[in-house]
C-alpha positions in Angstrom: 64.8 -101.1 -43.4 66.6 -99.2 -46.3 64.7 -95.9 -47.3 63.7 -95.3 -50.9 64.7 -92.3 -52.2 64.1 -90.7 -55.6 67.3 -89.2 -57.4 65.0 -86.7 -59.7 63.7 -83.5 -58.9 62.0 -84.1 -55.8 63.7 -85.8 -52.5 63.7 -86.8 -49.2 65.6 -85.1 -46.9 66.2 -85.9 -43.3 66.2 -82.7 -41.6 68.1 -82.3 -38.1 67.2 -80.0 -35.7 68.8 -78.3 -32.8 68.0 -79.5 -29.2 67.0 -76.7 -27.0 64.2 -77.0 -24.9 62.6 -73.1 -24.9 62.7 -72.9 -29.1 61.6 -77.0 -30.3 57.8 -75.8 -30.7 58.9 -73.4 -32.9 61.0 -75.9 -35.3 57.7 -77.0 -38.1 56.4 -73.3 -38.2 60.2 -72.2 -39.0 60.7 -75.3 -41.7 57.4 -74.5 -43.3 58.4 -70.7 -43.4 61.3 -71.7 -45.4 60.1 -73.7 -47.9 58.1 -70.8 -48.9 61.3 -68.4 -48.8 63.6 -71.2 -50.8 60.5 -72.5 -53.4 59.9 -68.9 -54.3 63.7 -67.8 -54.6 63.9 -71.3 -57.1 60.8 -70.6 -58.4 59.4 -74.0 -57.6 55.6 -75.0 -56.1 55.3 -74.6 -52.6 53.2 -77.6 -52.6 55.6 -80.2 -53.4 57.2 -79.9 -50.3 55.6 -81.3 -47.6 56.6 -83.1 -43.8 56.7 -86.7 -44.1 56.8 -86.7 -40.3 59.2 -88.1 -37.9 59.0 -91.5 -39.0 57.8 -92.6 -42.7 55.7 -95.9 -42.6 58.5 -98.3 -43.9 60.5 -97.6 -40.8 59.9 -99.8 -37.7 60.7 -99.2 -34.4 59.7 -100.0 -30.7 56.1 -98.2 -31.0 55.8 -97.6 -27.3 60.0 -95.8 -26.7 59.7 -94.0 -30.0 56.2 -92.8 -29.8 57.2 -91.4 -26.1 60.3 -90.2 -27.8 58.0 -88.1 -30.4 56.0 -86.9 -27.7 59.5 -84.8 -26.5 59.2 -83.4 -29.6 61.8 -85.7 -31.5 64.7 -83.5 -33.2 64.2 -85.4 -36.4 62.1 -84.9 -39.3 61.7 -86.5 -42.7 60.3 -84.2 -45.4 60.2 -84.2 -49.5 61.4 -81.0 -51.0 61.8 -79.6 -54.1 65.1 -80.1 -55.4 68.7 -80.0 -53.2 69.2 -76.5 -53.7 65.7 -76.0 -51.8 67.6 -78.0 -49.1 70.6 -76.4 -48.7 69.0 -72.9 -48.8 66.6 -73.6 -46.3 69.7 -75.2 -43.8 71.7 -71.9 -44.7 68.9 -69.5 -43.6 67.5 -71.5 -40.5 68.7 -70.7 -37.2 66.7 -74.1 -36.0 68.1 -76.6 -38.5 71.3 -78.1 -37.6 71.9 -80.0 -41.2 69.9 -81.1 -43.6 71.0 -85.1 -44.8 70.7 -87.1 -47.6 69.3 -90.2 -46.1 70.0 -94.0 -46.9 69.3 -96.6 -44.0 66.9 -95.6 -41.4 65.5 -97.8 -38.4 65.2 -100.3 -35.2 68.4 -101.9 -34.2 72.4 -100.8 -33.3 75.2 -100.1 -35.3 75.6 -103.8 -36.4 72.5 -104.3 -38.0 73.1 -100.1 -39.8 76.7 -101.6 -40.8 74.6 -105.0 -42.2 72.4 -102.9 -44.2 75.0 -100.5 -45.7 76.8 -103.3 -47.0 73.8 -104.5 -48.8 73.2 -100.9 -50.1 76.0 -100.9 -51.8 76.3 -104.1 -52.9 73.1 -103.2 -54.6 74.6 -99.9 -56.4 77.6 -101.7 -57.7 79.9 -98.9 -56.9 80.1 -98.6 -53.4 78.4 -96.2 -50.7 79.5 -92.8 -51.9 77.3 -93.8 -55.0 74.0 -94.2 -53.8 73.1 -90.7 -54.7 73.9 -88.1 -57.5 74.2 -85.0 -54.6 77.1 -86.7 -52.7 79.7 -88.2 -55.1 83.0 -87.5 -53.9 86.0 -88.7 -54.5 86.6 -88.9 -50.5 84.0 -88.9 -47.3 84.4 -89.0 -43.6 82.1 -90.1 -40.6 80.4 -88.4 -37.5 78.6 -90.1 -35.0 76.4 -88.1 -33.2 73.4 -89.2 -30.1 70.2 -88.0 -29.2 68.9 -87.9 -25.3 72.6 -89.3 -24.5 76.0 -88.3 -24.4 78.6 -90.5 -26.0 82.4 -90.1 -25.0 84.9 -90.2 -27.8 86.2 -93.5 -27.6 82.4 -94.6 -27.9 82.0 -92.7 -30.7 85.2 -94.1 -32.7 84.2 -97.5 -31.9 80.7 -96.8 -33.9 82.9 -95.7 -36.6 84.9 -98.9 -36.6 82.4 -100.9 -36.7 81.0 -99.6 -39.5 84.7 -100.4 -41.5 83.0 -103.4 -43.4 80.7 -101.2 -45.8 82.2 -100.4 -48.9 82.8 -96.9 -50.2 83.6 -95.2 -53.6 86.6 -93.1 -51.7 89.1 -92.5 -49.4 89.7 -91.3 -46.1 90.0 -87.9 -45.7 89.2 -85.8 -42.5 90.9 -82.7 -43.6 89.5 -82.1 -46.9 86.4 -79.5 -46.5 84.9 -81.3 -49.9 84.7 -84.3 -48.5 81.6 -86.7 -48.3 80.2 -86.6 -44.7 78.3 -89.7 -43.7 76.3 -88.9 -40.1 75.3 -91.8 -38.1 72.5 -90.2 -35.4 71.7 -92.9 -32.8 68.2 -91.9 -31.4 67.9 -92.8 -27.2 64.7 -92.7 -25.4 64.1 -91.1 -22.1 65.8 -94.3 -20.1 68.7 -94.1 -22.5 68.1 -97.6 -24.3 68.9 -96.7 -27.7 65.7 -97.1 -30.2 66.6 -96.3 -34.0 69.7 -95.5 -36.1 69.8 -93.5 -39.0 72.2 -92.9 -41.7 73.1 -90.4 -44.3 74.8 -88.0 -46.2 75.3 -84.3 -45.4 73.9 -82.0 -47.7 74.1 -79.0 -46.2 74.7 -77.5 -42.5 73.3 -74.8 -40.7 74.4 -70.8 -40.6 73.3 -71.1 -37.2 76.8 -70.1 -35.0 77.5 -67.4 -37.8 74.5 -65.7 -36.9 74.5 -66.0 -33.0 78.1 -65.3 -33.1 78.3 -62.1 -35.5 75.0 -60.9 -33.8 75.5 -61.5 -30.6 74.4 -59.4 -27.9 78.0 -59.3 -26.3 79.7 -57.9 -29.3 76.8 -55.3 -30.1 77.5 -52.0 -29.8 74.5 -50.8 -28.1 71.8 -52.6 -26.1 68.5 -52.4 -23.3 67.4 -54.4 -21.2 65.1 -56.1 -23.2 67.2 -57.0 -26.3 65.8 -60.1 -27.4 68.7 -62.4 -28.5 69.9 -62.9 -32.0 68.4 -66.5 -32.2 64.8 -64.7 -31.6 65.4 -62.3 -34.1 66.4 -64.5 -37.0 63.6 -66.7 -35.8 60.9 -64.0 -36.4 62.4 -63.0 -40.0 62.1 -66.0 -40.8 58.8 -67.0 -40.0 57.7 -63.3 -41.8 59.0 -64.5 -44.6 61.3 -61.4 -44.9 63.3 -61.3 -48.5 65.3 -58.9 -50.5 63.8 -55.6 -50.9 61.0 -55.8 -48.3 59.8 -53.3 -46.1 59.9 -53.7 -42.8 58.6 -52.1 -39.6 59.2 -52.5 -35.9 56.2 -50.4 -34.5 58.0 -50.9 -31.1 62.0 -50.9 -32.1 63.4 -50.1 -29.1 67.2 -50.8 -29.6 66.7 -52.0 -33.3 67.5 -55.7 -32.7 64.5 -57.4 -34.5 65.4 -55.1 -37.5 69.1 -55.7 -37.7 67.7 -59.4 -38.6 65.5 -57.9 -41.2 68.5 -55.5 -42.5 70.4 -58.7 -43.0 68.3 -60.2 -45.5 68.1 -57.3 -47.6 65.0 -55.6 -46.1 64.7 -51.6 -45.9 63.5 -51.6 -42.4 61.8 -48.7 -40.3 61.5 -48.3 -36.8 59.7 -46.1 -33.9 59.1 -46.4 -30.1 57.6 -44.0 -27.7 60.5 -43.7 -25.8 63.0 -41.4 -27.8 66.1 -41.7 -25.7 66.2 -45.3 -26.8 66.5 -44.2 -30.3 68.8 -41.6 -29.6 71.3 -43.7 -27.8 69.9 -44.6 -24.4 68.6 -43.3 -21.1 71.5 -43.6 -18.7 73.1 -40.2 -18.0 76.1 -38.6 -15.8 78.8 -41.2 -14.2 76.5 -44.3 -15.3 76.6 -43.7 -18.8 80.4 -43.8 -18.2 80.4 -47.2 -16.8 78.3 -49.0 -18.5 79.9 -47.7 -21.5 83.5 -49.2 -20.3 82.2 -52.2 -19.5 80.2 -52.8 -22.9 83.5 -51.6 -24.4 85.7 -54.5 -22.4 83.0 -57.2 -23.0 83.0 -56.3 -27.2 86.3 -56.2 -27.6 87.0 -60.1 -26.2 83.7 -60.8 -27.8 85.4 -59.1 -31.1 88.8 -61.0 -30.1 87.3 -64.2 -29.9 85.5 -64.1 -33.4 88.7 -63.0 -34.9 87.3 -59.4 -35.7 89.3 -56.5 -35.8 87.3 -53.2 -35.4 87.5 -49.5 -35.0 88.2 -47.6 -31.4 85.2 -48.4 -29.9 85.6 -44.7 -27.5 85.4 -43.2 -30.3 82.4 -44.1 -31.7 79.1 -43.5 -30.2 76.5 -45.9 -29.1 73.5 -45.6 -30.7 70.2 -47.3 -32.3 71.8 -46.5 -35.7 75.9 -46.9 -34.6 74.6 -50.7 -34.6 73.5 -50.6 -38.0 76.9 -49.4 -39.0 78.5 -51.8 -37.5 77.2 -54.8 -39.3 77.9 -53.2 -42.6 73.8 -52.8 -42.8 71.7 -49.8 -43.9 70.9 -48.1 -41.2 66.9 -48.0 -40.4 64.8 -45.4 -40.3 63.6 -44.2 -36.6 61.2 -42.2 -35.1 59.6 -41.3 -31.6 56.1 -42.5 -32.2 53.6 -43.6 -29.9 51.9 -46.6 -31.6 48.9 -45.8 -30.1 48.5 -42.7 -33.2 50.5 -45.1 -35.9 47.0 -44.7 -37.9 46.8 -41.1 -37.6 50.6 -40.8 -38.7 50.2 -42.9 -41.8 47.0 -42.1 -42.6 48.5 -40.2 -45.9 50.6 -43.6 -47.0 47.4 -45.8 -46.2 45.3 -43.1 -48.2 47.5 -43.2 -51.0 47.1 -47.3 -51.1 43.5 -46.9 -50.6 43.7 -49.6 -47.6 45.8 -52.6 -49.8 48.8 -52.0 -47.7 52.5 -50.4 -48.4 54.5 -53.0 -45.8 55.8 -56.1 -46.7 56.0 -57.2 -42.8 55.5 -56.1 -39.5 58.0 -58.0 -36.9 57.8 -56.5 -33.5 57.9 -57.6 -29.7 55.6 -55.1 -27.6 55.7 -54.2 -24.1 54.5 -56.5 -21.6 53.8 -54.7 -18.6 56.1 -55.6 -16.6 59.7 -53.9 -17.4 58.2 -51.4 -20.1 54.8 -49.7 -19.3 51.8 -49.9 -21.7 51.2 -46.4 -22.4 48.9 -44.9 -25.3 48.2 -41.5 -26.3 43.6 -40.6 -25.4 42.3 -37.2 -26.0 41.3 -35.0 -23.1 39.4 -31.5 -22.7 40.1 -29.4 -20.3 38.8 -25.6 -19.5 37.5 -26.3 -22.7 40.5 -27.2 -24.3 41.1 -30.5 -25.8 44.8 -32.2 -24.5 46.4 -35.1 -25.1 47.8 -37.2 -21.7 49.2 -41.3 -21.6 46.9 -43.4 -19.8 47.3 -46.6 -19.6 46.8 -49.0 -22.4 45.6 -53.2 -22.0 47.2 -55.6 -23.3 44.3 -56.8 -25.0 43.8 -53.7 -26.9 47.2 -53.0 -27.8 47.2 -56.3 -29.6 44.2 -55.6 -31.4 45.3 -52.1 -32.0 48.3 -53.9 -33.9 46.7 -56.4 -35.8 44.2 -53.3 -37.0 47.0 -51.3 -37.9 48.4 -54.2 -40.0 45.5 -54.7 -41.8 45.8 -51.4 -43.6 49.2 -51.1 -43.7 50.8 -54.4 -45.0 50.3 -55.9 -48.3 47.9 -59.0 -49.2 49.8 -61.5 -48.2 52.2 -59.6 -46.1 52.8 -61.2 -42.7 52.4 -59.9 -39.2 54.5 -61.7 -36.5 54.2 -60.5 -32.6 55.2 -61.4 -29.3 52.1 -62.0 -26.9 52.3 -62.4 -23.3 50.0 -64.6 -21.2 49.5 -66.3 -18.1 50.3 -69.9 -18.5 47.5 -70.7 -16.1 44.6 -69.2 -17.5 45.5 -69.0 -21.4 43.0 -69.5 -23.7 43.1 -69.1 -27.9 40.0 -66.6 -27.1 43.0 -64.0 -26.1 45.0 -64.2 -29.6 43.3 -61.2 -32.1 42.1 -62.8 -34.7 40.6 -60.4 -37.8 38.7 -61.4 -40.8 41.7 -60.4 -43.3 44.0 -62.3 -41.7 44.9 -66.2 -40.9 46.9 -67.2 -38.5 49.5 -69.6 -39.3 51.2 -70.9 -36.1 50.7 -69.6 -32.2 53.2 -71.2 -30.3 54.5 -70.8 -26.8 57.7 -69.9 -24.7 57.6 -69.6 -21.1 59.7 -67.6 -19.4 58.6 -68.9 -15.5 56.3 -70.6 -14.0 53.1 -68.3 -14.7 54.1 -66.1 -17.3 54.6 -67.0 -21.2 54.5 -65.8 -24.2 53.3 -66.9 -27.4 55.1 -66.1 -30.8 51.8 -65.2 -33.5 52.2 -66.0 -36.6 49.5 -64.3 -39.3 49.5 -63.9 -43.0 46.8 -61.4 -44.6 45.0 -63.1 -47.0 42.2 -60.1 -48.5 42.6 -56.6 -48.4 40.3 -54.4 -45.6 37.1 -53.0 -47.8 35.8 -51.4 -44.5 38.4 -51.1 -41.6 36.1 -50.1 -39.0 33.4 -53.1 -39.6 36.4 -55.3 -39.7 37.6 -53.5 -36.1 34.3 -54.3 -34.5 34.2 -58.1 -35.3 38.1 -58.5 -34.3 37.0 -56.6 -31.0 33.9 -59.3 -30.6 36.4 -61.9 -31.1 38.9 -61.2 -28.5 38.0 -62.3 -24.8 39.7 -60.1 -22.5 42.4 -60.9 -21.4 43.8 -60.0 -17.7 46.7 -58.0 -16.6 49.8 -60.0 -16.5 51.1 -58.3 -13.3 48.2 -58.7 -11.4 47.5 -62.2 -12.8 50.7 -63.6 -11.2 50.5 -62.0 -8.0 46.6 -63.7 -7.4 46.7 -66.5 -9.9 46.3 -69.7 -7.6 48.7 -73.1 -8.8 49.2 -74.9 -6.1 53.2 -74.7 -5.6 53.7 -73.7 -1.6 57.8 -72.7 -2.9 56.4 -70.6 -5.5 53.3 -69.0 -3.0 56.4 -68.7 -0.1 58.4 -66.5 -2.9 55.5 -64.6 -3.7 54.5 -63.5 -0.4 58.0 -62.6 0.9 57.9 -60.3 -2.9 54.7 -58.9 -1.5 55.6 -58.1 2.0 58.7 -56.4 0.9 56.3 -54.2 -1.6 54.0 -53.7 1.0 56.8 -53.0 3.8 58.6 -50.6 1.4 54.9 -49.0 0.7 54.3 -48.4 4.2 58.4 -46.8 4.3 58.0 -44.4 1.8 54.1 -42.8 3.4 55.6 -42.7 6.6 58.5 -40.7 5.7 56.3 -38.3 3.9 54.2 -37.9 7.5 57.4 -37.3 9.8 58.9 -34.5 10.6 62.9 -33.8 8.5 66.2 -34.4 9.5 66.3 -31.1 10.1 64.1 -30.6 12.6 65.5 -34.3 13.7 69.4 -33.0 14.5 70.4 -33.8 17.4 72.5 -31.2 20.6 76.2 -31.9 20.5 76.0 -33.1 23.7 73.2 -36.0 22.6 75.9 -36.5 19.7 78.8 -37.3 22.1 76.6 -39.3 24.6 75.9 -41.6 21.6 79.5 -41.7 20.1 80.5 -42.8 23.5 78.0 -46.2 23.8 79.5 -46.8 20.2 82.9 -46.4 21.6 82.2 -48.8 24.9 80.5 -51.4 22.8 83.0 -51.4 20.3 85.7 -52.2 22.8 83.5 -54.6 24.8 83.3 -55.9 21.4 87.1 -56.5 20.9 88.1 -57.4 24.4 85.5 -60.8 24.1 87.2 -61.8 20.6 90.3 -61.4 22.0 89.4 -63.4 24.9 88.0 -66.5 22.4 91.5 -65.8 20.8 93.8 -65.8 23.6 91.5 -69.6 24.9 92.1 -70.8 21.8 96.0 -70.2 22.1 95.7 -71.9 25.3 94.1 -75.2 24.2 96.2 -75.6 21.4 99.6 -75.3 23.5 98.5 -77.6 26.0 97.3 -80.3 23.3 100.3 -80.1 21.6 102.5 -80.2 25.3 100.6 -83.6 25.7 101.6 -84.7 22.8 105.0 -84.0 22.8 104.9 -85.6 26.6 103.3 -88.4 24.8 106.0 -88.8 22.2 108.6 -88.6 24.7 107.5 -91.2 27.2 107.6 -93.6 24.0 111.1 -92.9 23.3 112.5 -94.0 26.6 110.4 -97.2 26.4 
């Protein structure tokens, strides 16, 4: 079944995607981010795009494989767009998309029937293959065969390409030329393997993808925590907050800066702040440590610089910081702070004044503490002798969440976007826990787990009105939200019925609990002080050491010296053996 295509402003577009199991339910909330970045850079209607879905109506296949292929959550997607340059800027942006193609024969059958239906293609054109469409003429072309759900070796792959010699083409053969037309044959396998569609097209555009993960990676980066979130992540979120040239961006929990350094590379003035100002300032580690971890981060850049062909300065020389990073990447650096969200309101209270509550900040990105490596601490008032203090107690989870989506709904602009990192229990999740607010919508909540209880979901909002009265708005978010429970204690008592995962849990437990017990008995006995032992009691015990270390030896040497014995004798009755034969 050949698929029509209109050559005029609008198209159809087959859109491949990566295939990696923790980011695919994050692939449609990514593609319609960027058709909103690439529409309003071209200055076309959003509307005109839209996801045709994995399989347009002309196209038949085996219902039953393909359906239960689509239920993996197929890496293929037909969509209409704009205009090509839509495409390609929305393949060059994306850290998801792999390319974006041109499509011309799409459905059931093998590489015989694709090769039958080219040839009737271009028959059809009058002018060969390469000049089906006006985005791909070229006076050469090349092809790639690539699978889905199963891997083809290379001699399988050139005899697709053979086979597909009968179809006539406007060109020549070139597979050096970087110009050159690239035709992509994607076979698509179920989960037994048997393959279920074929579909052909033209390349219009591939994915930045390796640039970014490459240049940004966590390996070659200057400075990093414990809980940098990878470069994939990053670009992920700036996408999906729709983060242009000129925005301004904050990271109400920075921490090393690596959300931001994605929003610095689009062009976005970024700000940052975290609680924790040795973080910002260039880490925690002091004394002998520091020194360490600094020569190995130094050793693991430079091959990670070496590999990408990068030559940079002395990296001794140069300190690592939160804004050293920045400079690295040829970036402005961003503005930090030690700042306790938990007083954010307070803190830009004059800015929010000013705006008279429609907002200053173009997006809010940011991936808070869950708990679990990094404490939830806020800032509460406290009086004491009559004298009011301020102490961190601990903050919920629930609140902080809410505390961030109130914060954005003064701060950011209408139609600004919030996106945040929320962490759940897989096992008792409900939407009741996501904030919701009535200047906001949310457009995607999506999940990553990271084990078998805990995940986190990747919120998505876009505010829609600006906040008339903050504090009305406040109490009907806080009716809203359900509480939601502690995600440490939730996955210590959380039942799931796995007896591996309940064994692992219980030996974590009793080592807590053992270690516990350990450190309040040492605080009841007495020092080693008053535990020294009389020199006398000192040589007594050197002396069993001594015995039962020589005890110790004299019995391996014994095993030794049998050993020795066996093996002379075997090989004595061997040699008898041997000998005996001879005369014979």
């Amino acid at each position: 079944v050949t698929v029509s295509v209109l050559y005029c402003a609008m198209i159809v577009v087959l859109v491949q995607f990566i295939s990696k199991a923790d980011v695919d339910v994050f692939r449609l909330p990514e593609f319609e981010a960027l058709c909103d970045i690439a529409c309003d850079k071209h200055k076309e209607p959003t509307a005109h795009c839209r996801v045709l879905g994995n399989r347009p109506g002309d196209l038949s296949f085996t219902v039953d494989a393909y359906d239960a292929f689509v239920e993996r959550r197929s890496p293929l997607l037909f969509a209409q767009l704009c205009s090509v340059e839509v495409a390609r800027l929305m393949a060059e942006r994306s850290v998801l998309i792999k390319s974006v193609l041109l499509p011309f024969v799409a459905g059931a059958g093998d590489i015989d029937s694709l090769a039958q239906k080219l040839v009737l293609a271009a028959e059809h054109s009058g002018e060969g293959l390469t000049a089906l469409g006006p985005y791909v003429r070229s006076p050469t072309f090349r092809y790639e065969v690539e699978s889905i759900e199963r891997k083809l070796t290379s001699d399988e792959k050139k005899a697709a390409v053979q086979r597909l010699q009968c179809v006539p083409h406007a060109g020549k053969v070139d597979l050096e030329d970087p110009e050159a037309t690239v035709f992509r044959v994607l076979l698509l396998h179920d989960s037994k393997r048997d393959l279920v569609g074929v579909f052909h097209g033209a390349v219009l555009s591939e994915s930045r993808r390796n640039l970014f993960l490459d240049r940004f990676s966590l390996k070659a980066r200057r400075y990093i925590g414990t809980t940098s979130m990878p470069p994939e992540l990053t670009f992920l979120m700036a996408n999906l907050a729709r983060i242009r040239k000129n925005d301004l961006v904050v990271d109400p929990f920075a921490g090393t800066g690596a959300t931001l350094l994605s929003a610095a590379f689009f062009g976005a003035s970024t700000m940052g702040f975290d609680m924790d100002g040795r973080v910002l300032r260039g880490g925690a580690i002091v004394g002998a440590q520091a020194k360490q971890a600094l020569a190995e981060r130094v050793a693991t850049r430079a091959k990670a610089l070496q590999r990408m062909g990068v030559k940079g300065e002395s990296d001794e020389a140069l300190p690592a910081t939160f804004r050293q990073n920045f400079v690295d990447y040829g970036l402005p650096a961003a503005d930090a702070a030690r700042l306790n969200f938990s007083v954010a309101c307070r803190a830009f209270a004059p800015a929010i004044a000013r705006h008279r509550n429609r907002g200053f900040l173009d997006a809010i990105v940011s991936d808070p503490p869950y708990g679990i490596r990094e404490q939830q601490r806020r800032v509460v008032n406290a009086t004491a002798d009559d004298v009011e203090l301020r102490k961190v107690a601990p903050w919920a989870c629930g609140d902080l969440m809410l505390d961030l989506v109130s914060f954005a709904a003064v701060s950011l602009v209408c139609g600004g976007h919030l996106v945040y990192w929320h962490p759940t229990c897989r096992i008792s999740y409900t939407d009741a826990e996501i904030p919701t607010h009535p200047c906001f919508e949310r457009l995607s909540n999506e999940e990553q787990a990271l084990s078998i209880k805990l995940g986190r979901r990747l919120v998505v909002m876009r505010k829609i009105r600006d906040s008339a009265n903050p504090e009305q708005d406040l109490a009907l978010a806080r009716d809203s939200i359900a509480s939601a429970s502690d995600v440490r204690r939730v996955m210590d008592d959380t039942s799931i019925g796995n007896e591996q995962y309940f064994a692992y849990r219980e030996k974590r437990r009793n080592i807590r609990e053992a270690r516990e017990s350990w450190r309040n008995a040492q605080s009841t006995e007495p020092s080693s002080a008053q535990q020294r032992l009389s020199k006398a009691e000192i040589r007594e015990a050197n002396m069993r050491n001594r015995a039962r270390n020589v005890a110790a030896r004299e019995t391996k040497q014994q095993a030794h010296d049998e050993r020795q014995r066996r093996d002379s004798d075997l090989k004595r009755s061997r040699d008898e053996g041997q000998g005996s034969g001879l005369k014979d």
